[in-house]
N, C-alpha and C positions, 0 to 999 in steps of 0.2 A: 602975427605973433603966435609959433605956437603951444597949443595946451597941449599938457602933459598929464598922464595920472603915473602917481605914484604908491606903489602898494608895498607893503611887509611881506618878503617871502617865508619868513620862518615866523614860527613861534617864538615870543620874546619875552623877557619880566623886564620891565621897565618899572626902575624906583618903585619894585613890592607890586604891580600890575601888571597881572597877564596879557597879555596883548597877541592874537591871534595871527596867523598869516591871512593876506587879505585886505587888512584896513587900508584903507587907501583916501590918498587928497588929491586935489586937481591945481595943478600951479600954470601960470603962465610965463614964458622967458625967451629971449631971445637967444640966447643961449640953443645948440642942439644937441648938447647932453647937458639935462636937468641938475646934475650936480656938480657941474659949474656956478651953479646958482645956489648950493645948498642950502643957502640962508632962508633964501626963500622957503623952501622944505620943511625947513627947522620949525618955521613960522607957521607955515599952513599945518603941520602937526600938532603945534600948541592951540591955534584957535579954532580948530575943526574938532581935536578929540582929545586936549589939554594931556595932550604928552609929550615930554620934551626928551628926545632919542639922544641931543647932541651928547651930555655927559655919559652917557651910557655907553657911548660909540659907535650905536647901531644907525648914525644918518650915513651912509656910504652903501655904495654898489653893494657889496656881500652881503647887506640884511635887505633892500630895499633896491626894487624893481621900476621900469619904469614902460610906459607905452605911449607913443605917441596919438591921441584923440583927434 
C-alpha cells in the first residue's frame, strides 16, 4: 500500500488560524492519487494538527500537495 505525504502549499487561515505552507500528514491508500481518498486527508489533518480544511475548501489539489514516500 502506498504512503503518501501530504503538505499545505500556500499560506492559509483556517477557522482564525494561520497555518503555514509546509504542514504536512502521512496517509496510506490504495488509491494512486491521494485525493481519491480525501477523507482520509480530512482525517489525518484533524488528528495530527486539529485542523479541519474540509469547510474551508482548502482539502483539494490547489492548496495541498502530495509526494509519494
Amino acid at each position: 500500500m502506498p504512503t503518501f505525504e501530504i503538505k499545505t502549499k500556500q499560506r492559509m487561515n483556517v477557522q482564525g488560524d494561520f497555518v503555514d505552507a509546509g504542514l504536512s500528514v502521512q496517509i496510506s491508500t490504495m488509491c494512486a492519487n491521494p485525493f481519491d481518498d480525501a477523507n482520509k486527508i480530512h482525517k489525518a489533518f484533524i488528528r495530527v494538527h486539529g485542523i479541519d480544511l474540509k469547510p474551508e475548501g482548502y482539502l483539494s489539489p490547489g492548496y495541498l500537495g502530495y509526494n509519494l514516500i
